[in-house]
C-alpha positions in Angstrom: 99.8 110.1 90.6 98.8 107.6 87.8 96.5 108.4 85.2 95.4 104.6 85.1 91.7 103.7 84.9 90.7 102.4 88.6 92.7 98.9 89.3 89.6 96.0 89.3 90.0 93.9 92.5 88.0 90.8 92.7 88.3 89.0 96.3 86.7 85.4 96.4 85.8 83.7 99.8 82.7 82.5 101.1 83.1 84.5 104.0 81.4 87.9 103.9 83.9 88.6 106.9 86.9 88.0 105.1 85.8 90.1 102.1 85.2 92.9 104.0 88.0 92.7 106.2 90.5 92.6 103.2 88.2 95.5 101.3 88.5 97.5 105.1 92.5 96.7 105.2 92.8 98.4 101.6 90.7 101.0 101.4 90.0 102.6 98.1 93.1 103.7 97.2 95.7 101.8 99.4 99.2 103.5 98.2 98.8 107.1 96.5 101.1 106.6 93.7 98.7 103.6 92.4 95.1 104.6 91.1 91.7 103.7 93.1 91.0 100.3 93.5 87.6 98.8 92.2 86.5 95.7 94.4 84.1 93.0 93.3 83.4 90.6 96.2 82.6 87.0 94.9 81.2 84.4 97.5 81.2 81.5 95.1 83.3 79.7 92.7 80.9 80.2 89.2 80.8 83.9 89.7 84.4 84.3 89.8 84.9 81.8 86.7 82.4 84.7 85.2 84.1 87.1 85.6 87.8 85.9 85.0 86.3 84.4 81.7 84.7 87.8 80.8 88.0 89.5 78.9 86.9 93.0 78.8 86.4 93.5 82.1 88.5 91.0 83.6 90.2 91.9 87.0 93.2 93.2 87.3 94.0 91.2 90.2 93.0 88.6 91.8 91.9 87.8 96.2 91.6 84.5 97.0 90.7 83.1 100.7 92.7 79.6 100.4 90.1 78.6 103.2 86.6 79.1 101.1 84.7 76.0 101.1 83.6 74.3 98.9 86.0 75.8 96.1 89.3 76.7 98.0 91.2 79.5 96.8 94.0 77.4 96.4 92.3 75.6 94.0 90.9 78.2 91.8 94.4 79.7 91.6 96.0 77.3 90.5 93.4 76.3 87.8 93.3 80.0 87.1 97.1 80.2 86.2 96.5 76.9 84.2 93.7 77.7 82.1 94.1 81.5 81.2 96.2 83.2 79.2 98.0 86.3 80.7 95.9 85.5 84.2 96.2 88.4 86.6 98.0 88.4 89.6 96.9 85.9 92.6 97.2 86.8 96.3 96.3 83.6 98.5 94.8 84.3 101.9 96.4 81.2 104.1 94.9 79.6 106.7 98.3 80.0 108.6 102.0 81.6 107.6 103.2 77.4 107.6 100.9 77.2 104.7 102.8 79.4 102.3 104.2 76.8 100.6 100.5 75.8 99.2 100.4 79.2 97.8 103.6 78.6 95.5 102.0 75.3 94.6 98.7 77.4 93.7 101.3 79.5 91.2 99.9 82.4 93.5 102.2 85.5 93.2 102.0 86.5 96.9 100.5 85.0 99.8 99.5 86.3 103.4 97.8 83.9 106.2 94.8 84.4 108.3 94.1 86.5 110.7 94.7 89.4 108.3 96.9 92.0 108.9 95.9 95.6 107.5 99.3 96.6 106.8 101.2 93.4 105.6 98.1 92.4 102.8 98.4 96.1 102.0 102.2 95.7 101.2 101.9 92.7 99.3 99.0 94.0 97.3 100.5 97.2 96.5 103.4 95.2 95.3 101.3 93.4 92.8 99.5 96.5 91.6 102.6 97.9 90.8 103.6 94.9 88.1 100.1 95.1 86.5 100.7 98.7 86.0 104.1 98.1 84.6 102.8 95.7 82.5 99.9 97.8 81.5 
């Protein structure tokens, strides 16, 4: 077991449904060899610029639903990666697996689509915890 600090998770969509359904498909610690997992659910574009542009607590990683409306995921990703230095990890939640390609043009580090399935999001987040504690 790590002796991290608890991994901060923030998951944007405008859907309550989707944030709960990816916070539900996690849990609070979803692999036991990774520390617990800190969510903070965001429903609107400005709050997650907030907290991405606050350094000492920025998250560690990063939920995006590439559907959210107004401000798409996709978007914000992508803007993310361009704008901020050392930008945590990006997981793109697509509206469909054809749209994966939109999540390598969002610089995104993993992508799974809609409907969300508990064990595949929890594979490709654990996989991206793993690289921020490496690089920790």
């Amino acid at each position: 077991m790590t002796e991290h600090e608890a991994l901060r998770v923030l998951i944007y969509s405008d859907d309550r449904d989707v944030r709960a359904a990816v916070v539900a498909a996690l849990g609070t610690r979803p692999h036991p060899d990774l520390p617990p997992f800190e969510y903070v659910e965001v429903a609107t574009e400005p709050v997650v610029w907030q907290h991405l542009d606050e350094r000492r607590d920025r998250p560690d990683l990063v939920i995006v639903d590439g559907e959210a409306v107004p401000a798409g995921g996709l978007g914000i990703a992508r803007q993310m990666k361009d704008e901020i230095y050392q930008a945590p990890p990006v997981l793109v939640l697509t509206g469909r697996p054809q749209d994966a390609w939109l999540a390598t043009w969002s610089r995104a580090e993993a992508a799974v689509p809609h409907p969300i399935e508990p064990m595949r999001l929890a594979e490709a987040v654990i996989d991206l915890a793993r690289g921020v504690l490496a690089r920790a």
